[in-house]
C-alpha angles and dihedrals in degrees: 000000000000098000083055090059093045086056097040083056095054090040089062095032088058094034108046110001107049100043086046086051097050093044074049092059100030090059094047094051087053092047091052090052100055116133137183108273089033109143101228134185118199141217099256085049102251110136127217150154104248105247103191134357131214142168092288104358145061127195109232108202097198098170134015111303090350112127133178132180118222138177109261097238083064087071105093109174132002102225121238110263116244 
């Protein structure tokens, strides 16, 4: 019994944990890495060119002088230039 809930333990580890804590890491990296000009996409979907940075919030221009400001953890992917 007890080899079948070791398993069982490794099984979920490999399987949920340790993907959810690389996507983690990998999101905090990018959101260290924002700079102004950045071409952002956030998690509600709205796409936009990063206008200003600070400690927790970045100012998302999405039209022409629209801007909105925004938490940094709302910030889900930086768009390939080009």
């Amino acid at each position: 019994m007890l080899p079948m809930i070791v398993v069982f333990g490794l099984i979920f580890y490999f399987l949920v944990i340790r993907p959810q804590q690389k996507n983690a890491k990998a999101h905090k990296k990018l959101i260290s890495e924002i700079q102004k000009g950045d071409a952002v996409i956030l998690t509600s979907g709205i796409h936009g060119r990063v206008a200003s940075v600070s400690d927790d919030t970045v100012s998302v221009e999405v039209a022409d002088n629209v801007k909105i400001k925004v938490n940094k953890d709302v910030v889900a992917a930086r768009k390939a230039q080009g």
